[in-house]
N, C-alpha and C positions, 0 to 999 in steps of 0.2 A: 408663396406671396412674400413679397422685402416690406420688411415693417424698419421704421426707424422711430423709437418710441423715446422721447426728449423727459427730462425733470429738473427739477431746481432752482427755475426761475422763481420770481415774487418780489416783494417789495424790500429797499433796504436803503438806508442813508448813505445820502453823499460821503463817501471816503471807507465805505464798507464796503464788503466782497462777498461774493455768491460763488458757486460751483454747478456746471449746467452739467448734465448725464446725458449720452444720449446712445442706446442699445439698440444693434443694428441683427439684423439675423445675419447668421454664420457663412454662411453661400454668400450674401455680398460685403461682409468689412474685412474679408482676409485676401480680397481684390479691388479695395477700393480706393481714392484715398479721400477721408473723411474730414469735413469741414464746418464751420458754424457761422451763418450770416445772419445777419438781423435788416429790421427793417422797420424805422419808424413810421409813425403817421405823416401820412404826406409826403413821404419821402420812397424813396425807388431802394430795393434790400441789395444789401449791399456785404460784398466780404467781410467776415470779422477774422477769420483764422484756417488756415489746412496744414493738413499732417497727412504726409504722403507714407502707403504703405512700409518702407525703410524708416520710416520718422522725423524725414523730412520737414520742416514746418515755412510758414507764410503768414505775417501778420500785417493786417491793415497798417496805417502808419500813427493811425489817432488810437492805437491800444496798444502795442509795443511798450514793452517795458511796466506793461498793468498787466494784461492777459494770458495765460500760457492755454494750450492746446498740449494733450498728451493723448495715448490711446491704451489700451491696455487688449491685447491680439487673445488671451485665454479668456476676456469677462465679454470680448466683441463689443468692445462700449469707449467712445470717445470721451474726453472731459473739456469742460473750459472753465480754466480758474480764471476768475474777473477778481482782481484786488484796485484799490483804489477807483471806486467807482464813480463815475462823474453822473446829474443829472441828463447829460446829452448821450448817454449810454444806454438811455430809456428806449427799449424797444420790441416787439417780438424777437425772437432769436430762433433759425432756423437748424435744426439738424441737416448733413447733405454728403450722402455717398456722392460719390463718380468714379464706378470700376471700371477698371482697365479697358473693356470691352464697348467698342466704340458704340455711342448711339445708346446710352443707357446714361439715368441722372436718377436721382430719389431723395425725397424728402421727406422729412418731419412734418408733424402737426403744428410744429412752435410750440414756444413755450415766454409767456408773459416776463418782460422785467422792468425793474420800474423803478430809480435810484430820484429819491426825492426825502427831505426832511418836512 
């Protein structure tokens, strides 16, 4: 069974930074390539970040330059460093394989964030 089990979100002030976790089982992040979208209330979710197998990366255009995306291939666990965090960055945030092997997708449970003073 592919679990992808997310951590790290929570609450934090405008202009502070979070770090999201998110642990994939072994069979699918060593063929996948691992990504983080969020998705506000009322809103339709949307990319935040991928890193393709090789290390590859893809970043929205409204977190470039704030967000990095990294993987580490021995812990099978994606990151997403969020620094300078804006109010509009308030959202669930998804974990999301997509291996190689066409006709496969997987998700997270989310994980809450919530950038407010």
């Amino acid at each position: 069974q592919v679990q992808l089990v997310e951590s790290g979100g929570g609450l934090v002030q405008p202009g502070g930074s979070l770090r999201l976790s998110c642990t994939a089982s072994r069979s699918i992040f060593n063929i996948s390539t691992m990504g983080w979208y969020r998705q506000a209330p009322g809103k339709q979710r949307e990319l935040v970040a991928t890193i393709t197998i090789i290390g590859s990366t893809n970043y929205a255009d409204s977190v470039k330059a704030r967000f990095a995306i990294s993987r580490d291939n021995a812990k099978n666990t994606v990151y997403l460093q969020m620094n300078s965090l804006k109010p509009e960055d308030t959202a669930v945030y998804y974990c999301n394989a997509r291996p190689i092997l066409p006709g496969f997708n997987y998700w997270g449970q989310g994980t809450q964030v919530t950038v407010s003073s």
